[in-house]
C-alpha positions as a Markdown table, in Angstrom:
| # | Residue | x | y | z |
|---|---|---|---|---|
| 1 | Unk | 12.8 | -24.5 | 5.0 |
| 2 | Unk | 15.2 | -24.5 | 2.5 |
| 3 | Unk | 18.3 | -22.1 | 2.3 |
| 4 | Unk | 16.8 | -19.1 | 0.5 |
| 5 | Unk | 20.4 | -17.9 | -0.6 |
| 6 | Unk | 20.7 | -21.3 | -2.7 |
| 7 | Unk | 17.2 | -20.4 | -4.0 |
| 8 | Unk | 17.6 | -16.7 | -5.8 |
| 9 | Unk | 14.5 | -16.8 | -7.8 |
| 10 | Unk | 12.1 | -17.3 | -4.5 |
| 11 | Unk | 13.0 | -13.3 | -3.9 |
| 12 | Unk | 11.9 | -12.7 | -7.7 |
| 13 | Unk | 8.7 | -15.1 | -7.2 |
| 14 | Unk | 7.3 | -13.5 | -3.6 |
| 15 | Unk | 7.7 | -10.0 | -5.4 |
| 16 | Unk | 6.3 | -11.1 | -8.9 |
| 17 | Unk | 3.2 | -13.0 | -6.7 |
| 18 | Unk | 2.6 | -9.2 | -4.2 |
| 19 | Unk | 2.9 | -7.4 | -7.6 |
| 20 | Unk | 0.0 | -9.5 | -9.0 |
| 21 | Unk | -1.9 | -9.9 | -5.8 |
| 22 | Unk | -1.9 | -6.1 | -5.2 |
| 23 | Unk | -3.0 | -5.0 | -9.0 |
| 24 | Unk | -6.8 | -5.6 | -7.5 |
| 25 | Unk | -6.1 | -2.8 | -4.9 |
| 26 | Unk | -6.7 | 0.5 | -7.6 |
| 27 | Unk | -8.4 | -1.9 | -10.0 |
| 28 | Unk | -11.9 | -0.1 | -9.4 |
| 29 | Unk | -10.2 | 3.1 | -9.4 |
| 30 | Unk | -8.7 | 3.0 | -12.9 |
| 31 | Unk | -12.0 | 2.4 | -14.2 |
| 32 | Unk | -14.8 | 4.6 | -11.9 |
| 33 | Unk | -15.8 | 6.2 | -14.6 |
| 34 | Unk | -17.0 | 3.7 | -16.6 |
| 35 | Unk | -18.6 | 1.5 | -13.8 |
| 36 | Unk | -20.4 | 4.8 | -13.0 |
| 37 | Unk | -21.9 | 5.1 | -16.2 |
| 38 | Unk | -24.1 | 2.1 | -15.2 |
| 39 | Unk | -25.2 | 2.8 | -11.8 |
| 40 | Unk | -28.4 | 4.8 | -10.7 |
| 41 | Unk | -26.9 | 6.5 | -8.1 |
| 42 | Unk | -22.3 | 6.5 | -8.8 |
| 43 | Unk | -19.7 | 6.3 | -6.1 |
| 44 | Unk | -17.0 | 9.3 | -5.7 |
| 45 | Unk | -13.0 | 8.1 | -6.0 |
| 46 | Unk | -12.9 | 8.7 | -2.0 |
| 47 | Unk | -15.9 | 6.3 | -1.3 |
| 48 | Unk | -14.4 | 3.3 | -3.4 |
| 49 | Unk | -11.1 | 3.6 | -2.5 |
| 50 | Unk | -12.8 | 3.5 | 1.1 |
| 51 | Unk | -14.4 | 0.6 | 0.5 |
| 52 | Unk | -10.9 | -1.4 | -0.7 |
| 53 | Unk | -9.2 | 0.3 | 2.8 |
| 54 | Unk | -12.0 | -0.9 | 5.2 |
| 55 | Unk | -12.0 | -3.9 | 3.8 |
| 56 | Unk | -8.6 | -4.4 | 4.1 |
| 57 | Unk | -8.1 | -3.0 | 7.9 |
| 58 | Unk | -10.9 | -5.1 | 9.1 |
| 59 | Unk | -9.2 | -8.6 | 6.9 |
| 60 | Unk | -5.9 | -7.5 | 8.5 |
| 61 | Unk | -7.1 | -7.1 | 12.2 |
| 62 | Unk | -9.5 | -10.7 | 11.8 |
| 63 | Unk | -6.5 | -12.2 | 10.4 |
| 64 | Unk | -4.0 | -11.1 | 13.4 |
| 65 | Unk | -6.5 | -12.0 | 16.5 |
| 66 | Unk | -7.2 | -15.5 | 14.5 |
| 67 | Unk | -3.2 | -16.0 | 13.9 |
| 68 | Unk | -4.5 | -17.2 | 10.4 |
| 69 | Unk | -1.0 | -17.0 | 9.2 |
| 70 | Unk | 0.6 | -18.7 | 11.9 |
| 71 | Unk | -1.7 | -21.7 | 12.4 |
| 72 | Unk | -2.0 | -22.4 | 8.9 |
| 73 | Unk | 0.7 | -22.9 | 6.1 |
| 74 | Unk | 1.1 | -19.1 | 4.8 |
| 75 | Unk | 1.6 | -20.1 | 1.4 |
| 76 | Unk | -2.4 | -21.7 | 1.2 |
| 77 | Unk | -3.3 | -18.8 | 3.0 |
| 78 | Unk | -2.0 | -16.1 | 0.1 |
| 79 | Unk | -3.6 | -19.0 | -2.4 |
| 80 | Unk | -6.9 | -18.9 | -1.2 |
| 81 | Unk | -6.7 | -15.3 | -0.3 |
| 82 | Unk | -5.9 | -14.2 | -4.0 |
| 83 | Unk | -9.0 | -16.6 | -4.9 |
| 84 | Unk | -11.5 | -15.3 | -3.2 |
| 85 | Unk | -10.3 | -11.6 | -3.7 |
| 86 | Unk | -9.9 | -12.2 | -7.3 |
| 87 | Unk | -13.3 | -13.9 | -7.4 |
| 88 | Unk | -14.7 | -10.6 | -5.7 |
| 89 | Unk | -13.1 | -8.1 | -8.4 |
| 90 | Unk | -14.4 | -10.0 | -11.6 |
| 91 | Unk | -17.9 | -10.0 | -10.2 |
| 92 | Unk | -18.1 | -6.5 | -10.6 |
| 93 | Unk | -18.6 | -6.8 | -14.2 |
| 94 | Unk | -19.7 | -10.7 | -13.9 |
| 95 | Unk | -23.5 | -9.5 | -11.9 |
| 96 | Unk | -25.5 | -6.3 | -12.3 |
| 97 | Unk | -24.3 | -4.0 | -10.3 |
| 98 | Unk | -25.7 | -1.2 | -7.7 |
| 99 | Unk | -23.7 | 1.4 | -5.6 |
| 100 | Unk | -24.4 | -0.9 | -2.2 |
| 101 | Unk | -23.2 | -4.2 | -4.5 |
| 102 | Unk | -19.9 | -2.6 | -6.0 |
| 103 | Unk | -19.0 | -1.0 | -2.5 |
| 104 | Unk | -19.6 | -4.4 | -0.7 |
| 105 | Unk | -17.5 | -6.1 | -3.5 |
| 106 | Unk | -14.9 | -3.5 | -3.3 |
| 107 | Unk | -14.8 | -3.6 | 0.6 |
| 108 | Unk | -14.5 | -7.5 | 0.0 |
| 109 | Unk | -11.6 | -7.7 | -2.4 |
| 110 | Unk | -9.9 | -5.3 | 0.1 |
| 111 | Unk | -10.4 | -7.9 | 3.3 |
| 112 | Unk | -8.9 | -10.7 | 1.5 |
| 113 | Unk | -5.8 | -8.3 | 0.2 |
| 114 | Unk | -5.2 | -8.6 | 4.1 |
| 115 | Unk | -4.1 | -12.3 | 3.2 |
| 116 | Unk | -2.0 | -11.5 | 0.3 |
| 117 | Unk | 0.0 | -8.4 | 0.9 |
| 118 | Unk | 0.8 | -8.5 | 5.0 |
| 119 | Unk | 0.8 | -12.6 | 4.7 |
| 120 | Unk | 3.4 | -12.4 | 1.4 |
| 121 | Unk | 5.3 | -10.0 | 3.7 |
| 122 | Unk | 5.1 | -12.7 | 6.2 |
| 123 | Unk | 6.4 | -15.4 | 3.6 |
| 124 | Unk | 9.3 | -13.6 | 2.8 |
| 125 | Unk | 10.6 | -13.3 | 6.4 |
| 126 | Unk | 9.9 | -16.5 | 7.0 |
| 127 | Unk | 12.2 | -17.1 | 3.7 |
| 128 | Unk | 14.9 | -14.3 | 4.1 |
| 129 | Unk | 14.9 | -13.8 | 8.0 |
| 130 | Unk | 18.3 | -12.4 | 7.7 |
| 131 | Unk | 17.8 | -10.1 | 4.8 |
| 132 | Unk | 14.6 | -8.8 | 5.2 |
| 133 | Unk | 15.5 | -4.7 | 4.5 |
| 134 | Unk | 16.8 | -5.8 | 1.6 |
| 135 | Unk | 13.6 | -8.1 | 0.2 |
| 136 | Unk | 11.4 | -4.9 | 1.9 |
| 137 | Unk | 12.3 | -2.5 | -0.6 |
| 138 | Unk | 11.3 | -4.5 | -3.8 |
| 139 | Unk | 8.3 | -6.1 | -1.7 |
| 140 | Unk | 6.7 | -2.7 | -1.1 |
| 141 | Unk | 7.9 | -2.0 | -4.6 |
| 142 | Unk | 5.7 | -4.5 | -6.1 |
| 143 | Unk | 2.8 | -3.3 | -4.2 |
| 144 | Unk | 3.4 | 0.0 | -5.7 |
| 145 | Unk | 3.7 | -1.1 | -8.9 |
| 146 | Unk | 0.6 | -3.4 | -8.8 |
| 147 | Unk | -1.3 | -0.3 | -7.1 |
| 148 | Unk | -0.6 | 1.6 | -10.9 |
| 149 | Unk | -0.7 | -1.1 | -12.5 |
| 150 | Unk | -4.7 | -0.9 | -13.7 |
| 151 | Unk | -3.9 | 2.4 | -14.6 |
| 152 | Unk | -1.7 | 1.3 | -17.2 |
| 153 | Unk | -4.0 | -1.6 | -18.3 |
| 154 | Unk | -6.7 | 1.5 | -18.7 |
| 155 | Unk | -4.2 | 3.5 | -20.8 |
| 156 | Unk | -3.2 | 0.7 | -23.2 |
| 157 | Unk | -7.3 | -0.8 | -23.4 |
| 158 | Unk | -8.7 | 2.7 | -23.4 |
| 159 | Unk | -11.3 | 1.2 | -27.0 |
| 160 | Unk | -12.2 | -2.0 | -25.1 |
| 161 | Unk | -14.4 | -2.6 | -22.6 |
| 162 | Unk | -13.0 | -1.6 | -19.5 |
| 163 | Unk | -14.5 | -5.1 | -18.2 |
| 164 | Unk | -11.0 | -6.7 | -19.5 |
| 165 | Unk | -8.9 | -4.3 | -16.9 |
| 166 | Unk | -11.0 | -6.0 | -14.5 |
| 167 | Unk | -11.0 | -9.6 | -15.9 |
| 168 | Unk | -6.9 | -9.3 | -16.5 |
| 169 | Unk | -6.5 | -8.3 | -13.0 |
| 170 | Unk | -8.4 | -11.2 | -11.6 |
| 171 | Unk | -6.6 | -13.9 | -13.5 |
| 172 | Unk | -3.2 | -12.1 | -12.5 |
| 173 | Unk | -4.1 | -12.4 | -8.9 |
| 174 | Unk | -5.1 | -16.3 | -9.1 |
| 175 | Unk | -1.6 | -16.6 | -11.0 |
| 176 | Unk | 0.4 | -15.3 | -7.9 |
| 177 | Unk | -1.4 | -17.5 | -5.5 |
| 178 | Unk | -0.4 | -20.5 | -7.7 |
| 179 | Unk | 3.2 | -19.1 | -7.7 |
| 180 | Unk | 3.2 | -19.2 | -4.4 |
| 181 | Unk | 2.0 | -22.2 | -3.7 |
| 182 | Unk | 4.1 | -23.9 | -5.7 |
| 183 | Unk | 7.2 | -22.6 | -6.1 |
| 184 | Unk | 7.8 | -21.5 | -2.6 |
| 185 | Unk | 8.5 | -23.6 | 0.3 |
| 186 | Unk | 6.0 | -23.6 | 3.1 |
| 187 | Unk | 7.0 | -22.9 | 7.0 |
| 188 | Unk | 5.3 | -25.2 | 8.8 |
| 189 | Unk | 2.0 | -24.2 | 10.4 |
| 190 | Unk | 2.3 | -23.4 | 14.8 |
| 191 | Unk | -0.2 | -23.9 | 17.2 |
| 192 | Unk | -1.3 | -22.9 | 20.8 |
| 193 | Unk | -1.1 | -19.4 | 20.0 |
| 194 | Unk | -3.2 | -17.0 | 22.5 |
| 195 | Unk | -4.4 | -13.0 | 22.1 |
| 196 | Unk | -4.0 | -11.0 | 25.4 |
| 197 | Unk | -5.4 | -8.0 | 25.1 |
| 198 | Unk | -2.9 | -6.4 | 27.3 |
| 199 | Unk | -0.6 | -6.4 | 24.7 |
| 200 | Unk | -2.5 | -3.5 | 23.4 |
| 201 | Unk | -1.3 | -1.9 | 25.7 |
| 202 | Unk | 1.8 | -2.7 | 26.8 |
| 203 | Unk | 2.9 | -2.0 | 22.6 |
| 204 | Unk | 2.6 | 2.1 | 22.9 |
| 205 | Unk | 4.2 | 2.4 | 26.2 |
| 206 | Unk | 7.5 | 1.8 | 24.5 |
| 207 | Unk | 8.7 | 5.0 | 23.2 |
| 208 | Unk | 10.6 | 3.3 | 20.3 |
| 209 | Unk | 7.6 | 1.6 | 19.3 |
| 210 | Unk | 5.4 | 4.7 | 19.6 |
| 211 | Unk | 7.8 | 6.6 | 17.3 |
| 212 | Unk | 7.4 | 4.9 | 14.3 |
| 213 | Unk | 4.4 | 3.9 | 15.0 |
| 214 | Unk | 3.3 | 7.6 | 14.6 |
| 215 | Unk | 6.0 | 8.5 | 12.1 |
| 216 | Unk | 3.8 | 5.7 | 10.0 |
| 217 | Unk | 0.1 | 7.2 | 10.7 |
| 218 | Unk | 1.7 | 10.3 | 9.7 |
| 219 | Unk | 3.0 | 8.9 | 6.5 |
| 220 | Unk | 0.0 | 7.4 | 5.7 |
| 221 | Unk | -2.0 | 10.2 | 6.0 |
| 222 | Unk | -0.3 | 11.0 | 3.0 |
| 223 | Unk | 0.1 | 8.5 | 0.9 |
| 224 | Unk | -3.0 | 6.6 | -0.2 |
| 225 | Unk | -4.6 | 9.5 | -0.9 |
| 226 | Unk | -2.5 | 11.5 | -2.9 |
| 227 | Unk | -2.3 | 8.0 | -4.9 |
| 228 | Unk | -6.3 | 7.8 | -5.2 |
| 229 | Unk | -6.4 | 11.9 | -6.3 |
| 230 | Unk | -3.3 | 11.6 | -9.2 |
| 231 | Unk | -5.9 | 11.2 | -11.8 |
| 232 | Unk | -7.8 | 14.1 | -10.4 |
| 233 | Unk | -5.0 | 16.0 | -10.1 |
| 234 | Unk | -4.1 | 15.5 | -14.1 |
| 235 | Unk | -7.8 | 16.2 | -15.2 |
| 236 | Unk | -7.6 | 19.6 | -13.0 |
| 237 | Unk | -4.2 | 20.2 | -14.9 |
| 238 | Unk | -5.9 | 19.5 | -18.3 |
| 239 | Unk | -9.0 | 21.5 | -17.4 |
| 240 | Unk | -6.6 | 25.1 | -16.3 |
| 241 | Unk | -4.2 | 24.8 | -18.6 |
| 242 | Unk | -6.4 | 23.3 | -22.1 |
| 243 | Unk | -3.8 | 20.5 | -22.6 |
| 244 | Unk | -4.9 | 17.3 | -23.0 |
| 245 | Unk | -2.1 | 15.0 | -20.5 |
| 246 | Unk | -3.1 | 11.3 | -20.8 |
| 247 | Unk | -4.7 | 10.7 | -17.5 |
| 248 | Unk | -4.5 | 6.9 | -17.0 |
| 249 | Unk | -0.6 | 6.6 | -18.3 |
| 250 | Unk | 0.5 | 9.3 | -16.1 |
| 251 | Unk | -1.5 | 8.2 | -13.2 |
| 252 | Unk | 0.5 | 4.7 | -13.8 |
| 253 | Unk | 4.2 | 6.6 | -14.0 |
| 254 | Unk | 3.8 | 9.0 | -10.9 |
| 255 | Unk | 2.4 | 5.9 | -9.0 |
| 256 | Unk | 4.9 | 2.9 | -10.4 |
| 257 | Unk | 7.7 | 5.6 | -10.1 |
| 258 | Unk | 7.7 | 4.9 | -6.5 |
| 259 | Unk | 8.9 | 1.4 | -6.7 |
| 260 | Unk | 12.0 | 2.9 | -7.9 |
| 261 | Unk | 12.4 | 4.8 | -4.4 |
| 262 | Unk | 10.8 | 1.7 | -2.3 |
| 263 | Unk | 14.4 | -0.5 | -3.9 |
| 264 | Unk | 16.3 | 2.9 | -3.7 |
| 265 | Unk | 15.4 | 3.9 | 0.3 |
| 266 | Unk | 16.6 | 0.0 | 1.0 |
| 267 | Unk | 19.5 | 0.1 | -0.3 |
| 268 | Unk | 20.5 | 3.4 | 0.7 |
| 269 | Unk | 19.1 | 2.6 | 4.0 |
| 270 | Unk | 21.8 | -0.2 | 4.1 |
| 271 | Unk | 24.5 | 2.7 | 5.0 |
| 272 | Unk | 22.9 | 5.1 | 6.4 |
| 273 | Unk | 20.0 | 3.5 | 8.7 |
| 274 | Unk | 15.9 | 3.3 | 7.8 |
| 275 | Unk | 15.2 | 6.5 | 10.3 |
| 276 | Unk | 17.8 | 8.7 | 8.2 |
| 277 | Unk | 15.9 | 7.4 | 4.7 |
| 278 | Unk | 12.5 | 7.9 | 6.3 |
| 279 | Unk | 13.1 | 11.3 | 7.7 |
| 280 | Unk | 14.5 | 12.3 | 4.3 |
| 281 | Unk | 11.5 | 10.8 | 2.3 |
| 282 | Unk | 9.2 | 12.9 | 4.8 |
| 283 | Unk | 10.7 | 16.1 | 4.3 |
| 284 | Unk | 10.8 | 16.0 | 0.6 |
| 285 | Unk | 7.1 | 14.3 | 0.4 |
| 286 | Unk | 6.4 | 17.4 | 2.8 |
| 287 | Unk | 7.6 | 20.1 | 0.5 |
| 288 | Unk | 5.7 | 18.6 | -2.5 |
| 289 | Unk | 2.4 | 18.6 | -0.3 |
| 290 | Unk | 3.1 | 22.6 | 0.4 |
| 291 | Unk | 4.1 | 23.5 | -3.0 |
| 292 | Unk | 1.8 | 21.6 | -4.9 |
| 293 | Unk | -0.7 | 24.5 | -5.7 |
| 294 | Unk | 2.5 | 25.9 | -7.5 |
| 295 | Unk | 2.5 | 23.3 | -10.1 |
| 296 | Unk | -1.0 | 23.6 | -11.4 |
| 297 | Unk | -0.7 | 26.2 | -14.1 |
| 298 | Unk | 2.7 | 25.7 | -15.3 |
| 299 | Unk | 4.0 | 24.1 | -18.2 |
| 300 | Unk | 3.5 | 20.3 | -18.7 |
| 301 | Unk | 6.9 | 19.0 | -18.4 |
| 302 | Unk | 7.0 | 20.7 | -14.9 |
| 303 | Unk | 4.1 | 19.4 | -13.7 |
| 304 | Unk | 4.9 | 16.1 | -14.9 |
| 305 | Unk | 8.3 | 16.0 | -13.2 |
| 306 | Unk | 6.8 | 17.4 | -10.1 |
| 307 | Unk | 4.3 | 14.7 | -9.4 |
| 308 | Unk | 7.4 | 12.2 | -10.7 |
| 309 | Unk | 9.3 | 13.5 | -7.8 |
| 310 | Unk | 6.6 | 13.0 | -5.3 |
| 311 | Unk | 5.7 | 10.0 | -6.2 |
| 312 | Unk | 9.2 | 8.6 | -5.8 |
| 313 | Unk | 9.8 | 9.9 | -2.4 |
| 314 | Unk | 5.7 | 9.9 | -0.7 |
| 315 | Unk | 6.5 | 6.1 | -0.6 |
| 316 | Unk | 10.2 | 5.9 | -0.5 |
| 317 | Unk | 9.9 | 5.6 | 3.1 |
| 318 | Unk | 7.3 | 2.7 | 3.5 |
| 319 | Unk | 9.8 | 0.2 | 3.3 |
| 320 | Unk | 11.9 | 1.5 | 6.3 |
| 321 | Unk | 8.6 | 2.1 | 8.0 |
| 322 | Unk | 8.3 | -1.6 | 8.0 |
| 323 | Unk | 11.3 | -2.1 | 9.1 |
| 324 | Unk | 11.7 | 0.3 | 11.8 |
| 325 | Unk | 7.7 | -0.7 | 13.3 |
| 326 | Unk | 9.0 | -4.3 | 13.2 |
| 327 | Unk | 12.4 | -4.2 | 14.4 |
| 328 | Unk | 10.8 | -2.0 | 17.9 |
| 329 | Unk | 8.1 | -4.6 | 18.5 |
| 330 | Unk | 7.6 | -6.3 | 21.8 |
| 331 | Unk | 8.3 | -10.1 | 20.4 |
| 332 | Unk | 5.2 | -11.9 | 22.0 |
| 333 | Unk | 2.3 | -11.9 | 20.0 |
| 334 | Unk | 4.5 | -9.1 | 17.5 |
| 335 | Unk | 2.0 | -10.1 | 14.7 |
| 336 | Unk | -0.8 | -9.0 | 16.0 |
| 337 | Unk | 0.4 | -5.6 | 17.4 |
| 338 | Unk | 1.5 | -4.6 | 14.0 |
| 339 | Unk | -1.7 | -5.5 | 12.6 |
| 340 | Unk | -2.9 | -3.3 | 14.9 |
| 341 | Unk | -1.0 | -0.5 | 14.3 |
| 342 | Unk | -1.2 | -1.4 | 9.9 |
| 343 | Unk | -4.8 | -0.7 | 10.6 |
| 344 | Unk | -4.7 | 2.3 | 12.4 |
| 345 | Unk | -2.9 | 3.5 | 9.7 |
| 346 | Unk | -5.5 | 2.2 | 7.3 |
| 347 | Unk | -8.3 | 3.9 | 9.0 |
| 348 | Unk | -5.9 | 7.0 | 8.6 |
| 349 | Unk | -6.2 | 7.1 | 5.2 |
| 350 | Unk | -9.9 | 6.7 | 4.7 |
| 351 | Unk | -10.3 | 10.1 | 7.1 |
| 352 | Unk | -7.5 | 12.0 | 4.6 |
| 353 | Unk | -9.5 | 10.7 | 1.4 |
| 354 | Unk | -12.8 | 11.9 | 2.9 |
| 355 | Unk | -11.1 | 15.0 | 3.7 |
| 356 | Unk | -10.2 | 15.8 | 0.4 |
| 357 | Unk | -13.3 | 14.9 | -1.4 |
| 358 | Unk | -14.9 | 17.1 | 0.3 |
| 359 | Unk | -12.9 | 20.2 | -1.4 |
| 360 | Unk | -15.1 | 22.3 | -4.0 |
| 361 | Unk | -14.0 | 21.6 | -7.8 |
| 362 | Unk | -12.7 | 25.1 | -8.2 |
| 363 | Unk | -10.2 | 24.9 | -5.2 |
| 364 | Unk | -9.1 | 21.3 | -6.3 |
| 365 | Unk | -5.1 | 22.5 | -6.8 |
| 366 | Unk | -5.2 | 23.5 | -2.9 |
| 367 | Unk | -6.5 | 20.0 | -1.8 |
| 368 | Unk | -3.0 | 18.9 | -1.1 |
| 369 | Unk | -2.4 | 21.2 | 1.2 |
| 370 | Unk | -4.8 | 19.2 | 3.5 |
| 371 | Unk | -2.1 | 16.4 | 3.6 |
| 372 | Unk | 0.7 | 18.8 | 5.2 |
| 373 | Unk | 0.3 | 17.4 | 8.5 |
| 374 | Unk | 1.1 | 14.1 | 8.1 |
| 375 | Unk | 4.7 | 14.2 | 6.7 |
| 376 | Unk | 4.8 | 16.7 | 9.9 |
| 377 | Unk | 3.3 | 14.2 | 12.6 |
| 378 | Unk | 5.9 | 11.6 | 11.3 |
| 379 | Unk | 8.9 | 14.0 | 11.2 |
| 380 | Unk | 8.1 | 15.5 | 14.8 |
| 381 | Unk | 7.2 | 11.6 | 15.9 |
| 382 | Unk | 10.8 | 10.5 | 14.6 |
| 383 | Unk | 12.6 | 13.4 | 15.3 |
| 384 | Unk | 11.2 | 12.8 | 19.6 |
| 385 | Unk | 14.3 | 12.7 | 22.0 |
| 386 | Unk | 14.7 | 8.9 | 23.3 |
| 387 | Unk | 13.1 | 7.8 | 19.8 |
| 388 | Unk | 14.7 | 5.6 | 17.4 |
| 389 | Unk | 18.2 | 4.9 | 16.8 |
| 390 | Unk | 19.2 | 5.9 | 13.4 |
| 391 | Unk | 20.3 | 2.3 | 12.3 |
| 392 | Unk | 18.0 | -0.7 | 12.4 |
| 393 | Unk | 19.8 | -4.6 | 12.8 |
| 394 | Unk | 17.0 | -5.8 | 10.2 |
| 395 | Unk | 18.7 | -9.2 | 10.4 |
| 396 | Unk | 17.1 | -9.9 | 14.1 |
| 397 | Unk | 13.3 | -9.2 | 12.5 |
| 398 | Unk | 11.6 | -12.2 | 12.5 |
| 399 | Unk | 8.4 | -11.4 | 11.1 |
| 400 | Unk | 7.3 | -7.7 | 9.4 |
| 401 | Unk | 3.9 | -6.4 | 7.9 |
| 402 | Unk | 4.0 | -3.6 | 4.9 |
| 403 | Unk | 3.0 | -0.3 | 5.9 |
């Protein structure tokens, strides 16, 4: 492996390749509607989104228990991976299309993320093993940004067929596989590894471990949702207040704005220690999640800035979630407990979506209430006496999955 601090661009590369990879994450999202128009019976934003997170969680855990990314070169992996997912997205608008079809492809494109975003984590440990909470916080960014991304396409190609967001996104994807491949060096593939389920667990009897572990579930309750309802939220706003916000530009700024905090919490977490920065994140994300109903029926600007504000700090923490999971660990077979736990967290957020759906039209600016508890579960989780230490060495992680 060559020295990555001769190599400055490969930082650049792995976070322009996750950006591009991770753009087919929301790319059904930014354009429901329209796929909607053309199915007998349509799919709500709660069941797609679903789709994309089982998909993903069952990818993720296959991927752990077969050590994909340890017996074979990582870098192929992420190739194919983008490939295959890519080749699931376009076929959305490529075949006719039913509910069961689109959900299947959606689920699909969401198993094969598992081999872009944790495996490009993966990659960039293997490349920066002694700065990884610094490469976390733009790595997490770029999957924030990709998440919004579609949004923006949607925005700018609002005339066109929405078939292009879908098409652009695919071809992005295949284009960070090939960077990958090509411009990064490859670790050399291991063998003889072995799953013992009583790693399982031995993982949660360590109260370290079980801290952020929890501190992560309860972050997650929060965030994939609140990304999935944005547009909802603006269309509520729009519909109480008869103003006519751009739904698909905003959704992209409240989303992408969290990249911004994902490179902020690093480096701040640089001084003060990824517990202090996740705590912080938590209690602000918190207090948007309470207040929330407050913003619906004031002026623009401040409902704008509010959801800005949220979405900076409801995924500022992610990175040092990674970062604190990884760093408390037990070392053999560490990949696939943090799969495990990456998919609990996951299946988390497809139980918050589902919850939300569910609230009635007319109540719709009291639906974020219902994500309260999970900025509480992950302050009371990191907050436990004997939890973690405020400061994580991130130079002794080895190997880290996004959260």
């Amino acid at each position: 492996m060559p020295d990555a601090a001769t190599k400055p661009y490969y930082l650049f590369i792995i976070v322009l390749a996750q950006f591009a990879g991770t753009s087919l994450w929301f790319a059904g999202n930014a354009v429901i509607g329209d796929l909607n128009n053309e199915l007998a019976n349509p799919v709500n934003i709660a069941t797609i989104t679903s789709a994309v997170q089982f998909g993903f969680i069952t990818g993720t855990l296959i991927f752990s228990f077969l050590h994909v990314a340890d017996k074979y070169k990582s870098t192929e992996v992420f190739l194919y991976s983008s490939v295959v997912a890519a080749l699931a997205n376009v076929l959305t608008v490529v075949v006719p299309m039913t509910g069961f079809s689109l959900l299947l492809l959606r689920f699909t494109t969401g198993f094969f993320i598992a081999g872009i975003y944790p495996v490009g984590m993966k990659i960039a440990a293997d490349v920066f093993p002694a700065k990884m909470g610094h490469a976390l916080g733009y790595l997490v960014g770029a999957l924030v940004l990709g998440t919004a991304f579609p949004h923006l396409l949607r925005s700018q190609f609002a005339s066109y067929s929405y078939s292009l967001i879908i098409i652009f996104t695919s071809v992005l994807a295949v284009a960070g596989g090939l960077l990958i491949y090509y411009f990064i060096p490859a670790k050399k593939a291991l063998t003889g590894f072995t799953f013992r389920s009583s790693t399982l667990y031995k993982l949660f009897k360590s109260a370290p471990f079980r801290s952020a572990a929890f501190g992560y579930f309860g972050h997650m309750w929060e965030l994939y949702t609140l990304w999935a309802f944005i547009p909802i939220a603006i269309i509520h706003f729009n519909l109480l207040n008869n103003s006519s916000l751009p739904v698909s530009l905003l959704s992209f700024f409240m989303i992408a704005v969290g990249s911004i905090g994902c490179v902020t919490g690093g480096y701040v977490s640089q001084k003060t220690g990824s517990k202090k920065v996740a705590v912080m994140a938590l209690i602000i994300s918190g207090l948007c999640c309470f207040l929330s109903p407050l913003f619906f029926e004031t002026s623009s600007i401040i409902f704008i800035s509010f959801f800005l504000i949220w979405g900076f700090f409801v995924v500022a923490d992610s990175p040092q979630f990674s970062a604190l999971v990884a760093a408390t660990a037990p070392q053999e077979n560490k990949g696939t407990a943090l799969s495990l736990v990456v998919s609990i967290g996951f299946a988390i957020t497809i139980v918050s979506l589902n919850v939300v759906e569910r609230v009635s039209p007319e109540y719709f600016k009291y639906s974020f209430l219902l994500l309260v508890p999970g900025p509480v579960i992950g302050l009371l989780a990191l907050m436990k006496k004997r939890s973690l230490k405020s400061t994580v060495d991130t130079s002794k992680i080895k190997d880290s999955i996004p959260v």
